[in-house]
C-alpha positions, 0 to 999 in steps of 0.5 A: 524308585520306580513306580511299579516297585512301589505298587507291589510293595504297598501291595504286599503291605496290605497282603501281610496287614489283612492277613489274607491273600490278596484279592482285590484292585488297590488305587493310589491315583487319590492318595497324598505323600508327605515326607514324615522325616529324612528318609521316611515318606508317609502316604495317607488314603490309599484305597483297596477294593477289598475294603470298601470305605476304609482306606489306609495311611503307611509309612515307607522308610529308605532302605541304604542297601536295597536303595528302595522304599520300603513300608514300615510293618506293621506299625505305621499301617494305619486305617482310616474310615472314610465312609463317615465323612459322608455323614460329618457335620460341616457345621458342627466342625465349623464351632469346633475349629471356634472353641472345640470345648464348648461343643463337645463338653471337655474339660476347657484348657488351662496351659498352653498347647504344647504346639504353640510357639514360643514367640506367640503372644497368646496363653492358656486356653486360647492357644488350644483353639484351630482358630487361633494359629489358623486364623478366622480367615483361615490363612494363618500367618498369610492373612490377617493374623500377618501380624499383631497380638495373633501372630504366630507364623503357622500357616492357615488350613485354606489349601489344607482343603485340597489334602484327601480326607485320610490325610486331614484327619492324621493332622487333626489327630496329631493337634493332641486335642480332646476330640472324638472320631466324630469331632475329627470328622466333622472338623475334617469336613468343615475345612474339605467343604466349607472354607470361603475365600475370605478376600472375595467377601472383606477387602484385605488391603488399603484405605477400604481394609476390613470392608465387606463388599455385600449389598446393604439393603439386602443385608438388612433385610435378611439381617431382620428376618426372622422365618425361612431363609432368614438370618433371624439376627435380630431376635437375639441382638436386637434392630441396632445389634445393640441387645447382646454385649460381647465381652459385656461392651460390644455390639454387633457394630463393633465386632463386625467393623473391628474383626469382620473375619470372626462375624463372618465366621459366626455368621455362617456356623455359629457362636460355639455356647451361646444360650440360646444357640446362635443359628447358623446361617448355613443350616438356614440355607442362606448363601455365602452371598447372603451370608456376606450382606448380613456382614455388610449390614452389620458393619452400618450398626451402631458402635456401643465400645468405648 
């Protein structure tokens, strides 16, 4: 189909979905196309000048007679209000993507999402976390959840971060999760803004795997800091990360060696429903770099499992 078949078609979508004459520019040049299904494309955040801040996802359906995609309307014109991404909390989407029910006060799962696989080893409410088919490195089947008893063969969200935000926020919608508008926005920015290459900060292969590549000294110094620009780790888990036991037998030594992903993870956003809550060391200004050398410092503590 050509592309100037396509603008005015899209145009004339927004003409019959606003209900008024057209009286603004459209610009598609920022919008994803995705196929919806086998004769169906779907374009996610086409942006209008006549409203500013709202942009649009639709279908386009193959007509066999005409040979052109046509858009589906009224019922595929969706609008999305992309003004409040600017002020979604990247944080707070950080905890969500961890355990969304902790933060946003909804009822806790009990079955298995109906989006889990089959084949996956994983049950009840732990199938209805981001993390667990997408990974804490978020690659999902690409990384370290490859194999072994989170393996699920769904890919992660790292190159979801290059979809536009309208696009990301129609996928989160689809999860049928118990989210609000905020929690889709906050999730939404957390995986456009905040996603780290996890292989630069924690060796993926070889005789070093799951080693974290920061600075020791100054991990420990940040690690026990407990002011400004501190991690103030040790006020909750103690000097040998020892004072806190996660699932009542692990340190900080233990879970930082064992899954250096998920400590790095947490480090940065959070425990979602620790008492007290746990600081994020990215409220705290602290750099992926610093972020990284409190991994590496935790990673010498003490092993408490047995």
């Amino acid at each position: 189909m050509k592309m100037k078949a396509f603008f005015v078609m899209v145009l004339g979508m927004l003409v019959i979905s606003g209900g008024g004459a057209f009286a603004g520019v459209l610009d598609w040049s920022k919008s994803d196309v995705s196929p919806a299904d086998a004769d169906t494309i779907r374009v996610f955040g086409l942006i209008y000048s006549g409203t500013p801040g709202i942009t649009y996802n639709l279908d386009f359906k193959f007509n066999e007679t005409t040979l052109k995609f046509e858009p589906v309307l009224p019922t595929s014109v969706v609008t999305i209000n992309e003004s409040k991404l600017a002020t979604a909390d990247a944080v707070r989407g950080g905890v969500l993507y961890d355990k969304w029910w902790k933060i946003n006060g909804q009822a806790e799962p009990t079955s298995n999402h109906p989006f889990y696989p089959s084949t996956g080893k994983q049950s009840g409410k732990d199938t209805w976390r981001c993390k667990e088919c997408h990974g804490w490195d978020y690659k999902g089947k690409d990384g370290a959840y490859v194999s072994g008893s989170h393996y699920t063969g769904i890919k992660g969200v790292y190159e979801a971060r290059n979809m536009n935000a309208a696009h990301l926020f129609a996928i989160i919608t689809k999860h049928n999760l118990s989210l609000s508008e905020q929690d889709i926005w906050d999730l939404t920015r957390f995986i456009k803004e905040s996603l780290v290459e996890m292989d630069k900060y924690v060796i993926f292969n070889g005789t070093q795997k799951k080693s974290a590549t920061g600075d020791v000294t100054k991990g420990k110094t940040l690690y026990e800091n407990t002011g400004t620009g501190g991690g103030q780790c040790i006020m909750c888990h103690g000097a040998d990360g020892t004072a806190i036991k996660f699932d009542g037998t692990e340190g900080v030594g233990d879970v930082a060696n064992d899954n250096p992903w998920e400590t790095l993870q947490k480090i940065r956003f959070g425990h979602p429903g620790s008492s007290p809550t746990m600081p994020s060391a990215v409220n705290n200004g602290l750099s992926i770099t610093d972020q990284n050398d409190i991994l590496t410092y935790g990673q010498t503590l003490p092993k408490i499992a047995p």
